[in-house]
C-alpha positions as CSV (number, residue, x, y, z in Angstrom):
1,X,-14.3,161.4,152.5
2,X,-13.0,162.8,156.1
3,X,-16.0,163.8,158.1
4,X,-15.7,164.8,162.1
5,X,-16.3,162.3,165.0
6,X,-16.1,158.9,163.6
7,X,-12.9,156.8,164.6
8,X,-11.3,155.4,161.3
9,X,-12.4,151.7,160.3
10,X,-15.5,151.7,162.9
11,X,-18.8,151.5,160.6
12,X,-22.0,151.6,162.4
13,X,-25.3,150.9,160.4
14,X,-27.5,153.3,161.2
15,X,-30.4,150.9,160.9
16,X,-28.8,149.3,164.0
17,X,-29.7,152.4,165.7
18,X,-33.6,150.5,166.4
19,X,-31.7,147.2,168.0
20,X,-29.6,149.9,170.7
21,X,-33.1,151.7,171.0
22,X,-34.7,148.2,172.0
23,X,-32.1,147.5,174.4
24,X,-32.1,150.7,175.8
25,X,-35.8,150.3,176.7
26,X,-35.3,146.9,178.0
27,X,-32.3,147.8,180.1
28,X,-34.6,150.0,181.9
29,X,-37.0,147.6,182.9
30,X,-34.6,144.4,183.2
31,X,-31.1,144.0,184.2
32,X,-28.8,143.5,181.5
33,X,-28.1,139.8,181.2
34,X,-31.8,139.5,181.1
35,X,-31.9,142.0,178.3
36,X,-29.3,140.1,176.8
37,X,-31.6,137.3,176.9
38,X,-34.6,138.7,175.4
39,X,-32.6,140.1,172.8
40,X,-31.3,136.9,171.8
41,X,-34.5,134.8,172.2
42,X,-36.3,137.3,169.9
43,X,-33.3,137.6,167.2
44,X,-33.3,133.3,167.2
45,X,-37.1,133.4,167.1
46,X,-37.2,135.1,163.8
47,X,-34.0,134.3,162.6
48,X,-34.9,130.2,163.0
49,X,-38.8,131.4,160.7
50,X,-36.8,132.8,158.1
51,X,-34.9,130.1,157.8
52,X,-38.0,127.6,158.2
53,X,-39.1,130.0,155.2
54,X,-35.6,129.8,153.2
55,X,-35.9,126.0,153.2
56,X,-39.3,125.6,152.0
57,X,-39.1,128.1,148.9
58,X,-35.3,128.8,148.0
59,X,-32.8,126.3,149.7
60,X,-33.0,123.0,151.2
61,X,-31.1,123.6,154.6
62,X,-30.4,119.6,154.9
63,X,-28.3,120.3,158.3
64,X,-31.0,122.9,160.0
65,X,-34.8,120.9,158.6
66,X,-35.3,117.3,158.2
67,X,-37.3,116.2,154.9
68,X,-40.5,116.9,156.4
69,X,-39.2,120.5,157.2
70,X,-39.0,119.3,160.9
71,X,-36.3,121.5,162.6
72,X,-33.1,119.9,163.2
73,X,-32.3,121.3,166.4
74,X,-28.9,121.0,166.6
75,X,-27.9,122.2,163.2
76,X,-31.0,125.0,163.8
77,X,-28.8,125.8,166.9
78,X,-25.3,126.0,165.7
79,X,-26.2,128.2,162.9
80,X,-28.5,130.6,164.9
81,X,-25.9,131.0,167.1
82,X,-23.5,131.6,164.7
83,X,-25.1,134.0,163.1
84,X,-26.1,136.3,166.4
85,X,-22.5,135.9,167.4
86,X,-21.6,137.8,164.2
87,X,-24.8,140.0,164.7
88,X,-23.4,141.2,167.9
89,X,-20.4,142.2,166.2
90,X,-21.4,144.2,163.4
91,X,-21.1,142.0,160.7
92,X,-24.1,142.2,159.1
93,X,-23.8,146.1,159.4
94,X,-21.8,145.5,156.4
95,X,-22.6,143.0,154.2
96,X,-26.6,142.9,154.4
97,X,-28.8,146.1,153.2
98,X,-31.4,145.6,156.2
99,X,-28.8,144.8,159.1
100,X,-32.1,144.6,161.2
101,X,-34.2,142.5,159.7
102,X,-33.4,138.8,160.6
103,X,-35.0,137.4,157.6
104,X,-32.2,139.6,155.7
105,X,-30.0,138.7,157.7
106,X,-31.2,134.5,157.1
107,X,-31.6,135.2,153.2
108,X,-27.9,136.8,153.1
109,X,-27.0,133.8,154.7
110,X,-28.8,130.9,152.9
111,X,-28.1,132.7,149.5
């Protein structure tokens, strides 16, 4: 369906709209990179307890959580980072319900 504005194959989530309205309000108080930063550190923060949460009840992560559930930092790392590179660019926007949820996000992943 054509509708006016949008520039074809761009798709923008609209419950992205909360991440720009965080960054908007950090960009105000810090300078970018540090709202980079922040962003990042929060996203990984709950991103990385999902996950914790994922291995304990649905999938043994053998690469991200030791036996004990210890956090393989490392394998933690690569696939956080991963995973806020393609956040960055939209891909969840299209393949998870709840683009701004990390655990979503981490579930979508695991599963």
């Amino acid at each position: 369906m054509a509708t006016q504005g949008p520039t074809s194959g761009r798709y923008f989530h609209p419950a992205n709209q909360v991440w720009v309205d965080l960054a908007r309000e950090l960009v105000g108080r810090y300078t970018v990179g540090t709202t980079h930063q922040k962003l990042k550190a929060r996203f990984a923060q709950n991103f990385q307890a999902a996950l914790e949460d994922l291995n304990a009840t649905t999938l043994r992560l053998r690469d991200s959580f030791d036996d004990d559930g210890s956090p393989i930092a490392a394998g933690l790392g690569d696939l956080t980072s991963s995973a806020w590179d393609h956040f960055l660019r939209g891909t969840f926007g299209l393949c998870v319900a709840e683009p701004l949820s990390e655990a979503a996000i981490a579930r979508k992943e695991v599963l």
